[in-house]
DRENLO-973188 format. One record per residue (C-alpha): x, y, z; residue in one letter. Coordinates in steps of 0.1 Angstrom, whole numbers. Each point is the difference from the previous one (the first is absolute). Example, Ala and Ser with C-alpha at 12.3 -4.5 7.8 and 13.67 -1.06 7.14 Angstrom:
// DRENLO-973188
<<123,-45,78>,"a">
<<14,34,-7>,"s">
// end
This chain:
// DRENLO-973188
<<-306,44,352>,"x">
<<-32,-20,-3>,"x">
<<-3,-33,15>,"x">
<<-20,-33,-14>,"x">
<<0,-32,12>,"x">
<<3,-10,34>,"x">
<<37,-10,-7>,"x">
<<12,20,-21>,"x">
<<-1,39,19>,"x">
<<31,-5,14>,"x">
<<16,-17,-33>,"x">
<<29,30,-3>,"x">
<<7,-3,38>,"x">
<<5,-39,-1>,"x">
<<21,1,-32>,"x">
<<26,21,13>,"x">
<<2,-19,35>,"x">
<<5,-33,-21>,"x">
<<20,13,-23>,"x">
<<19,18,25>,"x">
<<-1,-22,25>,"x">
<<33,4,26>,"x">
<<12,-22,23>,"x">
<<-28,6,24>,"x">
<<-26,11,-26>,"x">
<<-4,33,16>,"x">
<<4,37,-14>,"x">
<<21,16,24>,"x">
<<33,-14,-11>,"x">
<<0,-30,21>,"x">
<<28,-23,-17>,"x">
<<16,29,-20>,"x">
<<40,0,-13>,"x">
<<23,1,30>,"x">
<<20,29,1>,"x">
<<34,-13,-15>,"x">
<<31,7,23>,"x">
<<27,-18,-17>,"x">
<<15,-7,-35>,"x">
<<-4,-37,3>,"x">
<<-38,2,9>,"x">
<<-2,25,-25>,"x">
<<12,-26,-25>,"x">
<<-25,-27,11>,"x">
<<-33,24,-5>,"x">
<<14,10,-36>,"x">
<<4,-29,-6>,"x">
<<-36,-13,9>,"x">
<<-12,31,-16>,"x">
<<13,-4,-33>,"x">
<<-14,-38,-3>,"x">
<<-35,14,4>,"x">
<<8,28,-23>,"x">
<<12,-26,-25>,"x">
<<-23,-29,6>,"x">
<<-29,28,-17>,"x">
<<28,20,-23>,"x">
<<15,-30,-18>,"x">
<<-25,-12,-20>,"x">
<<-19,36,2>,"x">
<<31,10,-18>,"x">
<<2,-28,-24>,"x">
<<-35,4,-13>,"x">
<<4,39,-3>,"x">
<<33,-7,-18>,"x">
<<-15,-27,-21>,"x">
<<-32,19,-10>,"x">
<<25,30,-7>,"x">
<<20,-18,-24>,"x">
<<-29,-5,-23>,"x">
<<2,32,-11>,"x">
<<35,4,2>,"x">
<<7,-30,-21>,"x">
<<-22,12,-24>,"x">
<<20,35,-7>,"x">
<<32,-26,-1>,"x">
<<-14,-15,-28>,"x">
<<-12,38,-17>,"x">
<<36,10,5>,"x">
<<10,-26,-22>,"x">
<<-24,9,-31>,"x">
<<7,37,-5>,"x">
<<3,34,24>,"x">
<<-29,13,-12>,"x">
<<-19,-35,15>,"x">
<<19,-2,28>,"x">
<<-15,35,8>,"x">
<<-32,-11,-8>,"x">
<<-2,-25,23>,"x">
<<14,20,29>,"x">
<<-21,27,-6>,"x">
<<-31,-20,-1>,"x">
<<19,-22,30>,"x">
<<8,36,23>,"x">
<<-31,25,-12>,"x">
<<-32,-16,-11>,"x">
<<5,-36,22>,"x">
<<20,14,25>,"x">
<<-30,25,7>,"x">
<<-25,-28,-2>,"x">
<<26,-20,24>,"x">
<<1,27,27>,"x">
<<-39,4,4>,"x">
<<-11,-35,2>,"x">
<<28,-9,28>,"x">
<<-11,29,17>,"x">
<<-38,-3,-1>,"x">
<<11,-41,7>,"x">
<<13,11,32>,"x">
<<-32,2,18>,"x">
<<-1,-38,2>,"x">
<<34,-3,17>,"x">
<<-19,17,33>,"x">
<<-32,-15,-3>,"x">
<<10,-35,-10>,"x">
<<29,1,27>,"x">
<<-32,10,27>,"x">
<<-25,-28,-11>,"x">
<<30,-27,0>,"x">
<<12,12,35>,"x">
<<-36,3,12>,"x">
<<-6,-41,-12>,"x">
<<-24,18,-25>,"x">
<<14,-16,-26>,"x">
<<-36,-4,-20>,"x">
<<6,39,-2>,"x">
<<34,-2,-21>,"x">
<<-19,-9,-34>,"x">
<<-24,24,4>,"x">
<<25,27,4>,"x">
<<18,-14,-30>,"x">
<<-32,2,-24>,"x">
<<-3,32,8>,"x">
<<32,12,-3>,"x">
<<-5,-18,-37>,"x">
<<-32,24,-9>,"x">
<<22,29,8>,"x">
<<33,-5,-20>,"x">
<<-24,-13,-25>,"x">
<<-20,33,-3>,"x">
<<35,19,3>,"x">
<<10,-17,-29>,"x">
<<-23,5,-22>,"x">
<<1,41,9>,"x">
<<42,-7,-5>,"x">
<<-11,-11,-37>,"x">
<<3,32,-18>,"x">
<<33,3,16>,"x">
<<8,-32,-22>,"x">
<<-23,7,-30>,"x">
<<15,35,-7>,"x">
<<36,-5,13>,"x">
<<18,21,-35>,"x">
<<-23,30,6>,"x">
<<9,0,38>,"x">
<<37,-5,-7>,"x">
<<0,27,-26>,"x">
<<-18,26,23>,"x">
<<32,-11,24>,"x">
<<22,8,-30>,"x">
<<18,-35,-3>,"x">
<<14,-3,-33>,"x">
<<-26,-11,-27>,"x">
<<19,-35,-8>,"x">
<<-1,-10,32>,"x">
<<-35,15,8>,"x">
<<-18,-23,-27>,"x">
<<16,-32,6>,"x">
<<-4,0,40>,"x">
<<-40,13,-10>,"x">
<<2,-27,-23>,"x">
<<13,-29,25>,"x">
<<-26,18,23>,"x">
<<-29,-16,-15>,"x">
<<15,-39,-2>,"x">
<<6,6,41>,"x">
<<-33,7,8>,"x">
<<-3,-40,15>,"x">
<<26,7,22>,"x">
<<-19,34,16>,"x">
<<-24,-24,9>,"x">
<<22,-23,14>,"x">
<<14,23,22>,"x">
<<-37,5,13>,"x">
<<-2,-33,10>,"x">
<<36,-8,12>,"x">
<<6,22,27>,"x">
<<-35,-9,21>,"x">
<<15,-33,2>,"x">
<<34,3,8>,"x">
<<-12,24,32>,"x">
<<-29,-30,5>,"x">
<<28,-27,1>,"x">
<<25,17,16>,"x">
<<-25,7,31>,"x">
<<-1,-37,0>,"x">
<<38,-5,1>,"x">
<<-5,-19,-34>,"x">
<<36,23,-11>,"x">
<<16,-32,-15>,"x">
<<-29,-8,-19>,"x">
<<0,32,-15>,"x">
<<41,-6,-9>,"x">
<<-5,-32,-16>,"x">
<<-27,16,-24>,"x">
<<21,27,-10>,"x">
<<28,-22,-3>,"x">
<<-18,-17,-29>,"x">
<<-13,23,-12>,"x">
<<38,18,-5>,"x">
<<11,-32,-16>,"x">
<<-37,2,-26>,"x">
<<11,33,-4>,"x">
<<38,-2,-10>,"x">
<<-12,-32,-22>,"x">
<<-30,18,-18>,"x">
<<21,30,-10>,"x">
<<31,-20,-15>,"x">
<<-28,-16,-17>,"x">
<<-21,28,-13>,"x">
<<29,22,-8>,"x">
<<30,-15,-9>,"x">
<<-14,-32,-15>,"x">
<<-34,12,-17>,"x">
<<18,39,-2>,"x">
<<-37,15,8>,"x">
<<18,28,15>,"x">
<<-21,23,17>,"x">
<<-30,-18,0>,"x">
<<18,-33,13>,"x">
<<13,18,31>,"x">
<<-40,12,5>,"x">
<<-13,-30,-4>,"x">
<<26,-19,25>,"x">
<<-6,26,26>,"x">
<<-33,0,4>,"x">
<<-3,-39,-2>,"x">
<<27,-2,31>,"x">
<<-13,30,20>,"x">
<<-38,-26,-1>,"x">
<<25,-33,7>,"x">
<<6,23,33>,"x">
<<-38,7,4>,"x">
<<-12,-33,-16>,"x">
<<24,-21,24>,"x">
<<-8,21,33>,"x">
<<-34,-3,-6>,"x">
<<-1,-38,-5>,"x">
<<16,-3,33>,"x">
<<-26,14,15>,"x">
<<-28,-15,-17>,"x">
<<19,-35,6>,"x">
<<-9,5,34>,"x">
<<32,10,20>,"x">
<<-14,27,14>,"x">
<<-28,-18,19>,"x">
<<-22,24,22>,"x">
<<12,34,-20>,"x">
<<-15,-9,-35>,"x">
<<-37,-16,3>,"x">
<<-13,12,-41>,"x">
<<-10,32,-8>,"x">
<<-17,20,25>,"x">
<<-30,29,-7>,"x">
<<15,15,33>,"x">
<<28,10,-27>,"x">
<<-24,26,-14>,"x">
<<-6,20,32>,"x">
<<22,26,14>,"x">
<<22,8,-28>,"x">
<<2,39,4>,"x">
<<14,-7,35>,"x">
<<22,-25,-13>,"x">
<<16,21,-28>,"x">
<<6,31,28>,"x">
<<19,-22,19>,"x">
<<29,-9,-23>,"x">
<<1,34,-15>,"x">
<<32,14,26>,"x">
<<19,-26,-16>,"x">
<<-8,0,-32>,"x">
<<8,37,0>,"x">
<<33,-4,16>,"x">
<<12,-31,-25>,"x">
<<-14,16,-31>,"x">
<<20,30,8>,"x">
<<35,-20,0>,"x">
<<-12,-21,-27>,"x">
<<-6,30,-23>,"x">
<<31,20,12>,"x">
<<18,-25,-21>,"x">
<<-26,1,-25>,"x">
<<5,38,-8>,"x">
<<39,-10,-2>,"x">
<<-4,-15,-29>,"x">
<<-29,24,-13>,"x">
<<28,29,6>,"x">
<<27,-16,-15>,"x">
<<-16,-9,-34>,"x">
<<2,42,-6>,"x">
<<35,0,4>,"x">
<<21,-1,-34>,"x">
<<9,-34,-17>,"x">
<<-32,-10,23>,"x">
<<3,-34,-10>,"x">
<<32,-5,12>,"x">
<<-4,18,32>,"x">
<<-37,-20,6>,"x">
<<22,-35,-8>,"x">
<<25,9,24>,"x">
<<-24,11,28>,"x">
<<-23,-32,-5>,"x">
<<29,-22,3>,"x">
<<9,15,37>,"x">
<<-39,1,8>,"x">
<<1,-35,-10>,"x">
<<29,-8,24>,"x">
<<-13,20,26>,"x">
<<-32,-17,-2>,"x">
<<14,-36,8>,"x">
<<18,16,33>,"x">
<<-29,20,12>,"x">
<<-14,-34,-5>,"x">
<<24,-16,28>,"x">
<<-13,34,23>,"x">
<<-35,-9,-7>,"x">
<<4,-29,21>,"x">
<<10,17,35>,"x">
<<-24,28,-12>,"x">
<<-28,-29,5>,"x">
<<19,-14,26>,"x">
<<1,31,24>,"x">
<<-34,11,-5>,"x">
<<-6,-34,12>,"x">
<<20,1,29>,"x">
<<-5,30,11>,"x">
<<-36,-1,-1>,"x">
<<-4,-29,20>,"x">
<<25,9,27>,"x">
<<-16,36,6>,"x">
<<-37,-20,-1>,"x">
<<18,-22,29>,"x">
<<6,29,16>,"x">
<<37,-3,0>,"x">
<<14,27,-15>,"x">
<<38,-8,8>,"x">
<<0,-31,-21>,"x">
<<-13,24,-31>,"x">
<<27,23,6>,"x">
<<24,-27,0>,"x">
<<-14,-19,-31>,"x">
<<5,34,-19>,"x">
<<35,-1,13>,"x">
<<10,-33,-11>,"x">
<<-17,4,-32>,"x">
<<17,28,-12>,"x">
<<34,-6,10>,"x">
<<-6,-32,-25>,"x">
<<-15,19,-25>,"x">
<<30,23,0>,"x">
<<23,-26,-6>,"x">
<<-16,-11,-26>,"x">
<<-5,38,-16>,"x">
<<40,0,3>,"x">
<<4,-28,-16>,"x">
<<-18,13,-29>,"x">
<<15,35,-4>,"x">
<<36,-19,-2>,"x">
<<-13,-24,-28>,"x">
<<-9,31,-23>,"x">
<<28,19,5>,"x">
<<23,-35,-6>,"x">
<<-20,-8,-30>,"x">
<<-14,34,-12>,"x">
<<21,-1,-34>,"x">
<<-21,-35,-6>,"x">
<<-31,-11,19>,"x">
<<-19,15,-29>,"x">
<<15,-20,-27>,"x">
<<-25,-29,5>,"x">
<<-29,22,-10>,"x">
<<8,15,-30>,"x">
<<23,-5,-33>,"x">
<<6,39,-3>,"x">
<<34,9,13>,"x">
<<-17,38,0>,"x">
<<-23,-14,33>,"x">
<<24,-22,13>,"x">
<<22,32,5>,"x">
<<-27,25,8>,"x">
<<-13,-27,26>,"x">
<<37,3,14>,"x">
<<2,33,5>,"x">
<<-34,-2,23>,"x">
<<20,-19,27>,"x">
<<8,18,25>,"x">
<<-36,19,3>,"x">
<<-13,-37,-1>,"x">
<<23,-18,26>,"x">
<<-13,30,24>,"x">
<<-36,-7,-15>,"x">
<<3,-35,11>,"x">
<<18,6,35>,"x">
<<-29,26,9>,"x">
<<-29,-25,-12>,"x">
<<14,-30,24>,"x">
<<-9,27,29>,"x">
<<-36,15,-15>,"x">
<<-19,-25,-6>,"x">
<<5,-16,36>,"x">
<<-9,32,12>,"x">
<<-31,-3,-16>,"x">
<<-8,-31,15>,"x">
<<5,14,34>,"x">
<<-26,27,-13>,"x">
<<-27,-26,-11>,"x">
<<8,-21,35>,"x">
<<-8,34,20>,"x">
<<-26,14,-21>,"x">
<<20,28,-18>,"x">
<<-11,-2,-33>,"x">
<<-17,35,-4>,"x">
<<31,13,18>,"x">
<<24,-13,-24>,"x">
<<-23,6,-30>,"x">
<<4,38,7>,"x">
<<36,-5,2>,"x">
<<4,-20,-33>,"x">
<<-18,29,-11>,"x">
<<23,24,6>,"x">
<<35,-17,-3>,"x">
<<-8,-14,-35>,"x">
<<-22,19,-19>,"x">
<<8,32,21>,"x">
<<39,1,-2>,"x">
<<12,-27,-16>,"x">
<<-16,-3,-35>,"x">
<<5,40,1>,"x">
<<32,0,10>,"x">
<<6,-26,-25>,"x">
<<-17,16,-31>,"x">
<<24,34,12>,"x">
<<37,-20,0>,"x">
<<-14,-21,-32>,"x">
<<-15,27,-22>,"x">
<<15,36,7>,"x">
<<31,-13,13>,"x">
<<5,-26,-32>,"x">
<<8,-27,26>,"x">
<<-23,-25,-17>,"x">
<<-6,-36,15>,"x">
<<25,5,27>,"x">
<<-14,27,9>,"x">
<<-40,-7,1>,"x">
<<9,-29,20>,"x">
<<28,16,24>,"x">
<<-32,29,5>,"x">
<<-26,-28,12>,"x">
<<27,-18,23>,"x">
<<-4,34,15>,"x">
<<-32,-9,9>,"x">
<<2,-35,9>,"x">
<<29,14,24>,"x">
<<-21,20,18>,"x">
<<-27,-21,6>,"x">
<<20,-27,16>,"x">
<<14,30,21>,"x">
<<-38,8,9>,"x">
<<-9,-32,9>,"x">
<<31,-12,18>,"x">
<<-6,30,19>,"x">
<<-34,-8,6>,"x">
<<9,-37,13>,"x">
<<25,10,23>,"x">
<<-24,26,18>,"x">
<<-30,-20,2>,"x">
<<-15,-7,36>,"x">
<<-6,-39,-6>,"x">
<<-15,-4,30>,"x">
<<-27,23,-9>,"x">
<<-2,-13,-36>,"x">
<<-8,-36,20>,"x">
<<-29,18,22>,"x">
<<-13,8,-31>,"x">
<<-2,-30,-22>,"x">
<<-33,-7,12>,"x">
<<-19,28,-13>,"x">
<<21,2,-32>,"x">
<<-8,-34,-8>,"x">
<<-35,6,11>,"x">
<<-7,29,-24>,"x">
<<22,-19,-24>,"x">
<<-25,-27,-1>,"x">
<<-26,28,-16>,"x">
<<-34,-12,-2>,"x">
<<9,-32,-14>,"x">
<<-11,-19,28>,"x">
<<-6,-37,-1>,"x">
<<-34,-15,6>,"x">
<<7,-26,24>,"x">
<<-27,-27,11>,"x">
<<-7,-5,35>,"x">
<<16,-34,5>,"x">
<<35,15,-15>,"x">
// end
């Protein structure tokens, strides 16, 4: 890695012994977890454990869920004009956006290494300059992403979605254009403030900006009945409240040290910068789009817009409790990455531990909520007794859905904490598109199982790779993952090295 700046050559090396600082500093697991030899001491680290895990995966999990429920309570209102709108929306919502969603978190993900270096290293003047760049990136992507967006009906055509559906989503395509920009801009600053610990700052904006939201639809829609165009317009307005809001509390100054203006340093380095989130874009963009081609599949199906109402209804759902997971996802990564950087690989072990034995719960919770309420949890979205019963007859397929997904995505963040994201790439690769989109298309198409059975085929693949990476998790040498840290960060770190001066 080159090296400028008097300071700044070891800036990887002193972010992760900050930022990973154990009790005596050191890397050699000074300090680490003491091995637990009764029930009563087991209690006492859990319960230390989970208020770390908490104090970052509350309001991570409120923001996630808040910023979810835009688009969620968007296809509430869609479900309430006709079925043919309400698959509008979601197809627009799951395909077109959802792809568009997928990317920019990904490629966003470089700043949630870099910024959490610089902050740990007391670089802070190198947060903003990370976060400008980041912007000229997601900004570039989203302008290549616009044909995506410009010639939506063709692309859903070529997909064979039915032609009703195909034209209004291309249609609603064009008035959501704002928000693919948004999405540029968003995600750099939630991984810029989040370095910072500024998490309930973050809640508070997407807070208001649920409440703008809910208020500027009833408006739009039911008052002013501008339909389609009304829930366009009120989505892109909130998803730039979001933006808008962050934004202004940075520029207000509460981020003193990490945002100093606009920076020509934000110009330099871009290739490197780009390569370094591309293991997780790939892995996130592949389980954002295995949902995606869910609903792609499911509009061939007969009486397609039935079958696509009924599956966007328990996407919806399942979005607002992957939501909930989302938070411990951020949470372990964050844990875990700073205990192996400490060197104490016992304490990530145990983190993991505590974490999914309270994601579990949760999961269980779920799964016996659908199956108590299967015959009406999708009344509130739609008027058609049709959906409402062919959204009842997906319950069991989606209780299983959700019990699986309060696993998997903590998984993940165990992968992003260690450094796995190529690894589990390749294994999204295979589980999903693989076996369980083909295994689905089988039961759904030659074996005339329809919905049921295009979803009960890629639960086949979610199921296996929760199998995988349990399996992986269990036989990891932690201690050896700790030994390691170092360099991974180091290479990590790419060539986007900060140019320190000499009195830093």
């Amino acid at each position: 890695m080159a090296v400028s700046g008097s300071g700044g050559g070891h800036e990887l090396n002193d972010a992760l012994l900050v930022a990973g600082d154990g009790a005596n500093g050191n890397r050699n697991g000074e300090g680490d977890l003491q091995e637990v030899r009764s029930v009563s001491a087991f209690l006492r680290q859990a319960a230390e454990e989970n208020r770390k895990l908490w104090y970052l995966a509350g309001p991570a999990i409120f923001t996630s869920i808040a910023q979810y429920s835009l688009g969620a309570i968007t296809l509430v209102f869609a479900g309430h004009l006709t079925t043919l709108e309400l698959d509008a929306v979601s197809t627009e919502n799951n395909v077109i956006a959802g792809l568009a969603l997928g990317i920019t978190l990904g490629m966003g993900s470089a700043l949630e290494t870099l910024c959490g270096q610089a902050y740990g290293a007391k670089q802070l003047h190198m947060l903003g300059v990370y976060l400008q760049r980041s912007w000229i990136i997601l900004n570039a992507m989203a302008v290549v992403m616009l044909p995506l967006y410009l010639f939506a009906t063709p692309i859903l055509r070529f997909f064979h979605q039915d032609a009703e559906i195909a034209a209004l989503a291309g249609r609603l395509s064009l008035y959501m254009i704002p928000q693919l920009f948004a999405y540029a801009f968003n995600f750099p600053i939630q991984k810029f403030l989040q370095a910072q610990s500024k998490v309930m700052a973050m809640a508070a904006v997407s807070a208001a900006a649920l409440v703008f939201h809910v208020a500027l639809t009833w408006l739009l829609v039911v008052q002013l009945r501008m339909g389609l165009v009304g829930l366009a317009v009120a989505l892109n307005a909130s998803w730039w409240f979001v933006v808008l809001g962050q934004l202004a509390y940075i520029l207000m100054g509460y981020c003193p040290g990490a945002w100093n203006g606009f920076d020509w340093l934000a110009f330099t380095d871009l290739f490197g910068f780009a390569r370094l989130s591309l293991g997780s874009a790939v892995m996130l963009c592949l389980e954002f789009w295995f949902y995606m081609f869910l609903i792609v599949i499911v509009g061939n199906l007969e009486n397609a817009q039935v079958a696509v109402a009924a599956v966007s209804i328990c996407t919806n759902l399942f979005g607002w409790q992957i939501m909930v997971f989302f938070g411990f996802n951020a949470a372990i990564s964050v844990r875990v990455s700073n205990e192996l950087g400490a060197g104490r690989p016992r304490a990530a072990k145990f983190a993991i531990l505590v974490v999914l034995m309270s994601s579990v719960a949760i999961g269980l919770a779920f799964f016996a909520a659908v199956l108590i309420l299967r015959d009406v949890y999708g009344a509130p979205f739609t008027e058609s007794p049709e959906v409402v019963r062919a959204v009842a007859s997906l319950g069991v397929v989606f209780a299983f859905s959700l019990l699986l997904n309060s696993v998997q995505p903590v998984l993940s963040g165990v992968a992003v904490g260690a450094g796995w994201q190529w690894l589990v790439a390749y294994i999204n690769l295979g589980c999903y598109y693989g076996i369980g989109i083909p295994v689905g298309y089988v039961i759904a198409f030659p074996l005339h199982r329809g919905v049921q059975g295009m979803w009960g085929g890629m639960l086949t693949g979610v199921g296996l790779q929760t199998i995988i990476l349990v399996a992986i998790t269990l036989r990891t040498n932690w201690d050896k993952e700790a030994s390691q840290a170092h360099s991974r960060i180091h290479e990590w770190g790419g060539s986007a090295v900060a140019k320190v001066p000499d009195d830093m």
